[in-house]
PyMOL commands that place a pseudoatom at each C-alpha (Angstrom):
pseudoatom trace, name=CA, resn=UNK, resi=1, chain=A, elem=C, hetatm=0, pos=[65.012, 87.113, 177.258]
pseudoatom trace, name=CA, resn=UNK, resi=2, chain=A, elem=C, hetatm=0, pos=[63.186, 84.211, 175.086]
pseudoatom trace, name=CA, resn=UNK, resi=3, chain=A, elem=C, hetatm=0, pos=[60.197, 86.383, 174.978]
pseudoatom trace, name=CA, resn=UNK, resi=4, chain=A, elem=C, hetatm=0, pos=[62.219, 89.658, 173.469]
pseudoatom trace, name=CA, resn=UNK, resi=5, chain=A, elem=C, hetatm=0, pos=[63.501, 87.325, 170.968]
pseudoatom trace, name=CA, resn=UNK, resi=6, chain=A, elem=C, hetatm=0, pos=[59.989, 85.625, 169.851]
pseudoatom trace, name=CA, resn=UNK, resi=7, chain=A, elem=C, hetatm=0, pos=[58.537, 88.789, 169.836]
pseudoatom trace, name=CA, resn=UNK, resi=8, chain=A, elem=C, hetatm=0, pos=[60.786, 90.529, 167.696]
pseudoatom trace, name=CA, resn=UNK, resi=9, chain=A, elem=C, hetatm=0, pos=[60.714, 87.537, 165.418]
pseudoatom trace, name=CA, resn=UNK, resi=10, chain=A, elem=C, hetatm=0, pos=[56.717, 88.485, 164.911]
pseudoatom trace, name=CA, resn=UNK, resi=11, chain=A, elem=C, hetatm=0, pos=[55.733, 91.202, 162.115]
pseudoatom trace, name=CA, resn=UNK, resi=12, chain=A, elem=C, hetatm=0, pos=[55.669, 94.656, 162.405]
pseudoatom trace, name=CA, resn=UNK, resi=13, chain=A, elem=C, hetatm=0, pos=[52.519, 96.346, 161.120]
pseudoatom trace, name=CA, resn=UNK, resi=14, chain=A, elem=C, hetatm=0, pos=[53.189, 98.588, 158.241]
pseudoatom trace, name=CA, resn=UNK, resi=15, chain=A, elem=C, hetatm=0, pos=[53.333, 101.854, 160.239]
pseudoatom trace, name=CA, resn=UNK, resi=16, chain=A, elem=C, hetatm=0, pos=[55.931, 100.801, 163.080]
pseudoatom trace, name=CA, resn=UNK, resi=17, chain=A, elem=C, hetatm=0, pos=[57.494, 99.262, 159.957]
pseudoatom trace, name=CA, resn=UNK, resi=18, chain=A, elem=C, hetatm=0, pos=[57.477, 102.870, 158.662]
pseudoatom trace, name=CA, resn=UNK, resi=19, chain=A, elem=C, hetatm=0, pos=[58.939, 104.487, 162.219]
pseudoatom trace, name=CA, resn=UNK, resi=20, chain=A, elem=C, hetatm=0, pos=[61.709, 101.810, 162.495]
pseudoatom trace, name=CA, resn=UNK, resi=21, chain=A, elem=C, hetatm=0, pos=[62.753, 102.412, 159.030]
pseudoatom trace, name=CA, resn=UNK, resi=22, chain=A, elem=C, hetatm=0, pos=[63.041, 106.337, 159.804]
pseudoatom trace, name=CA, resn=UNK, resi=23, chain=A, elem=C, hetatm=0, pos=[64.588, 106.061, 163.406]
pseudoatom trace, name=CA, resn=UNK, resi=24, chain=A, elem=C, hetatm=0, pos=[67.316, 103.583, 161.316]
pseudoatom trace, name=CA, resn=UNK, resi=25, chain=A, elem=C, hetatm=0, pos=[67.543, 105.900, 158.405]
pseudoatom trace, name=CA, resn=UNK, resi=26, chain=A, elem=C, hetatm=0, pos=[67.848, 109.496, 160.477]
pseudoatom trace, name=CA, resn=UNK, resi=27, chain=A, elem=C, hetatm=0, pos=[70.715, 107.436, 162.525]
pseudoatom trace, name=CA, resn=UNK, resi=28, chain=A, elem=C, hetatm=0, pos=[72.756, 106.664, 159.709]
pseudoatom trace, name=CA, resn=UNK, resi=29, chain=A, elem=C, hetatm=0, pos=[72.095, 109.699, 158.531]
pseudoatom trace, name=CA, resn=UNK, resi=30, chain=A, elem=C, hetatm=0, pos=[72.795, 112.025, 161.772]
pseudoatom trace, name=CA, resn=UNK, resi=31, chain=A, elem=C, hetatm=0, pos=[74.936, 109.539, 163.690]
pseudoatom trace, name=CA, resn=UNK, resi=32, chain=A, elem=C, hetatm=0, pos=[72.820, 109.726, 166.452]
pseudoatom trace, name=CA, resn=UNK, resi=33, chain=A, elem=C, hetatm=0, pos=[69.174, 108.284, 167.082]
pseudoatom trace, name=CA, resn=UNK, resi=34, chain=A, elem=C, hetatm=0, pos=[66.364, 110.576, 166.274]
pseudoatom trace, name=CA, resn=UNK, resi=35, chain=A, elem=C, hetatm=0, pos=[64.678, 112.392, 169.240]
pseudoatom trace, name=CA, resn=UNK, resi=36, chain=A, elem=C, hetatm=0, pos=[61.070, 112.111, 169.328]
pseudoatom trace, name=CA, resn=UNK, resi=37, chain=A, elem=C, hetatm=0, pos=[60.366, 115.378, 167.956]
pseudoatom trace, name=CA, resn=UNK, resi=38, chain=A, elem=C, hetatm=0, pos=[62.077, 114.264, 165.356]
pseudoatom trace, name=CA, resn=UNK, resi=39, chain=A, elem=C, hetatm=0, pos=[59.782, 111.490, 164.675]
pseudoatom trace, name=CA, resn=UNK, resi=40, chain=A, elem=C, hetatm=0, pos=[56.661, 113.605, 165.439]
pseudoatom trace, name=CA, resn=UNK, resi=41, chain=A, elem=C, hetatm=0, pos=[57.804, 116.286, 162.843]
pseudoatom trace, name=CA, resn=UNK, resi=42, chain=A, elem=C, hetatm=0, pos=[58.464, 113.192, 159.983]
pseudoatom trace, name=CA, resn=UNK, resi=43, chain=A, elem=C, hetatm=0, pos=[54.868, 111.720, 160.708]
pseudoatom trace, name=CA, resn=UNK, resi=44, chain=A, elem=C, hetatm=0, pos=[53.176, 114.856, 161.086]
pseudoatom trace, name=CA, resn=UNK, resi=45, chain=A, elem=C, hetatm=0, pos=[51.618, 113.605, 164.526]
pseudoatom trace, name=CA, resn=UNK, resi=46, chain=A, elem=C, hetatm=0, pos=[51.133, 114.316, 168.151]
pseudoatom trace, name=CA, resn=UNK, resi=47, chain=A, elem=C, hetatm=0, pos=[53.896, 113.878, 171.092]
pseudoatom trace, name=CA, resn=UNK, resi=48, chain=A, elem=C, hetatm=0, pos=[51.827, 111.059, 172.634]
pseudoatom trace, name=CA, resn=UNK, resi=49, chain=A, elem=C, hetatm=0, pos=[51.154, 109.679, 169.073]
pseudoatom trace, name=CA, resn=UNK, resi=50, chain=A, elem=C, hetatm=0, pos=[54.891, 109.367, 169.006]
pseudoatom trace, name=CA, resn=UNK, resi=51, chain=A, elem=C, hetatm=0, pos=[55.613, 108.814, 172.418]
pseudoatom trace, name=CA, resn=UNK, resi=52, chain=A, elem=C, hetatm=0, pos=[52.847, 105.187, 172.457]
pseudoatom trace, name=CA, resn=UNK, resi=53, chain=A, elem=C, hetatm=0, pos=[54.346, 104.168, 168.844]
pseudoatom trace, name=CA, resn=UNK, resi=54, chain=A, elem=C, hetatm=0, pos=[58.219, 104.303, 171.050]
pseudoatom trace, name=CA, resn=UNK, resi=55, chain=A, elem=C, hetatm=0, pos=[56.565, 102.265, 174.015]
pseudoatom trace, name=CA, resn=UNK, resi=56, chain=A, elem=C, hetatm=0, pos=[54.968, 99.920, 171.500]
pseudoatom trace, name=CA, resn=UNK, resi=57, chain=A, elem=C, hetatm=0, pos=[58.067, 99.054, 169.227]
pseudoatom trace, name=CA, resn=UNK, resi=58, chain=A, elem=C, hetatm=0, pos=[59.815, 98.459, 172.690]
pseudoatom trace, name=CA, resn=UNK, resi=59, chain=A, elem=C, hetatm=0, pos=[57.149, 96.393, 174.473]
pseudoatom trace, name=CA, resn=UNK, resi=60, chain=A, elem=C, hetatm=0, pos=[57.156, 93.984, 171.370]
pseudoatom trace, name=CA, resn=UNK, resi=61, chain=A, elem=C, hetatm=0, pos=[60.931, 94.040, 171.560]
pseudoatom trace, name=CA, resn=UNK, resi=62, chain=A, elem=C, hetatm=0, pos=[61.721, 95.774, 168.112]
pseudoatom trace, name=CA, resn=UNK, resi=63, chain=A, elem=C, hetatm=0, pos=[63.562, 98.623, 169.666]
pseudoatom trace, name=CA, resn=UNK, resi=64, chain=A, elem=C, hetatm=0, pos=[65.386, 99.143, 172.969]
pseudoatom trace, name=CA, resn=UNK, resi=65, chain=A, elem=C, hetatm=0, pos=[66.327, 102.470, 174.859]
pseudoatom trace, name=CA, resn=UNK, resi=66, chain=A, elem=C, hetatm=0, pos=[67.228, 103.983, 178.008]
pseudoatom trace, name=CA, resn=UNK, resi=67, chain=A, elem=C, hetatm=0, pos=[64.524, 105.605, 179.952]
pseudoatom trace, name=CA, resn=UNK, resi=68, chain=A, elem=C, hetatm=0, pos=[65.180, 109.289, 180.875]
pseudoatom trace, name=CA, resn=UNK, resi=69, chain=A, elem=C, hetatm=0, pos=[68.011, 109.172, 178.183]
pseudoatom trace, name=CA, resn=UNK, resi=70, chain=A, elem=C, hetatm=0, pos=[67.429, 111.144, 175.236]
pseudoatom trace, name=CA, resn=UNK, resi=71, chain=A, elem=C, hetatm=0, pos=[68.465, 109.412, 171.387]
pseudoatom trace, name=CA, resn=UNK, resi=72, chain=A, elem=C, hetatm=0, pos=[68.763, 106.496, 173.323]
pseudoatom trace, name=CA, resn=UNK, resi=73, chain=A, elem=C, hetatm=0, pos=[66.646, 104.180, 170.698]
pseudoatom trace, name=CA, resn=UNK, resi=74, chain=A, elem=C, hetatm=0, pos=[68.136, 101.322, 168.804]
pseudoatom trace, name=CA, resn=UNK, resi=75, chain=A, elem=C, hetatm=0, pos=[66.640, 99.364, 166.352]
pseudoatom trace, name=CA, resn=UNK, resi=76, chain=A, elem=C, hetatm=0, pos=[66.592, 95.494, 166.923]
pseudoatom trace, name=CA, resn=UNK, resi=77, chain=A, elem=C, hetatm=0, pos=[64.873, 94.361, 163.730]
pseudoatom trace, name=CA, resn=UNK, resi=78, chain=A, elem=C, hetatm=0, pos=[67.644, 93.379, 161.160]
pseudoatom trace, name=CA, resn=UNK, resi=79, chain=A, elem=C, hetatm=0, pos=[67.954, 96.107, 158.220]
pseudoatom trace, name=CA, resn=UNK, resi=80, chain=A, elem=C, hetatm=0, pos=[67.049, 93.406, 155.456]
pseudoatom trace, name=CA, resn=UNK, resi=81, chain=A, elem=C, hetatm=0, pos=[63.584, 92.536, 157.141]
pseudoatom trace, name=CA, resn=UNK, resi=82, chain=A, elem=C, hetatm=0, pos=[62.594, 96.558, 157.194]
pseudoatom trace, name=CA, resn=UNK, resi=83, chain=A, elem=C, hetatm=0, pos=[60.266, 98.069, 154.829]
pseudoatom trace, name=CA, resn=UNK, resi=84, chain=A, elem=C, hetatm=0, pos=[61.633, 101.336, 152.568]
pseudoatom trace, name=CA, resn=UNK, resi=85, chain=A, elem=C, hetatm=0, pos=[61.092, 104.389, 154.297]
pseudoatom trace, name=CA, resn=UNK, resi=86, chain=A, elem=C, hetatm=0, pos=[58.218, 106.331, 152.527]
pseudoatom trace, name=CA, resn=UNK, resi=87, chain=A, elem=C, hetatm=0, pos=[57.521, 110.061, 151.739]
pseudoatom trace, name=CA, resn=UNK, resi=88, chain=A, elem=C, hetatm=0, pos=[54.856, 111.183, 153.929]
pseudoatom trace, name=CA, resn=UNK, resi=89, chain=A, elem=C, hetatm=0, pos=[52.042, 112.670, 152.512]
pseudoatom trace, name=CA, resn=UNK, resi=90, chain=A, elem=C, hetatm=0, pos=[50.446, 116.077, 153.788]
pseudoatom trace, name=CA, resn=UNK, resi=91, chain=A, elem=C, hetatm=0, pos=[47.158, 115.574, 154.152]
pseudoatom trace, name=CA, resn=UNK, resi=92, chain=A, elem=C, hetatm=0, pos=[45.163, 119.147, 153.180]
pseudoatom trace, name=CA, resn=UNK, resi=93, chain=A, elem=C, hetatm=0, pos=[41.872, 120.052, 154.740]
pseudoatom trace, name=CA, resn=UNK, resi=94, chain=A, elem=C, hetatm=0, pos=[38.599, 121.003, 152.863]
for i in range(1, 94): cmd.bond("trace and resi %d" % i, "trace and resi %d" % (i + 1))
show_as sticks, trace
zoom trace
């Protein structure tokens, strides 16, 4: 339990910054946590791109969930410390 708590007390980089400031906005928003496709749809990235950033933000204790349960997430971080929530850009190919 000490560790969850001196992890979570460590900074975010500016992406998971970025994912725990959507999965907070799209549950005030919806009522209900966002479901990864959610999040995949937002950042414009892969299942497992989503799926590692989810096991990351929990491993480092800035989230928690239930396993198997779907909208299970919950962000830890207090909503003061998190970043805005940016617009992200499409990126256009040559």
């Amino acid at each position: 339990m000490v560790l969850r708590v001196e992890l979570r007390r460590s900074k975010f980089t500016s992406l998971q910054g970025q994912y725990l400031a959507f999965i907070r906005a799209y549950t005030l928003i919806h009522r209900q946590p966002p479901a990864e496709t959610d999040m995949q749809r937002f950042f414009r990235v892969t299942p497992p791109a989503v799926h590692g950033m989810v096991l990351t933000l929990e491993k480092r204790g800035f989230i928690e969930r239930v396993p198997g349960k779907a909208r299970s997430i919950r962000v830890l971080v207090p909503a003061e410390e998190l970043p805005p929530l940016r617009e992200q850009r499409v990126v256009e190919e040559a």
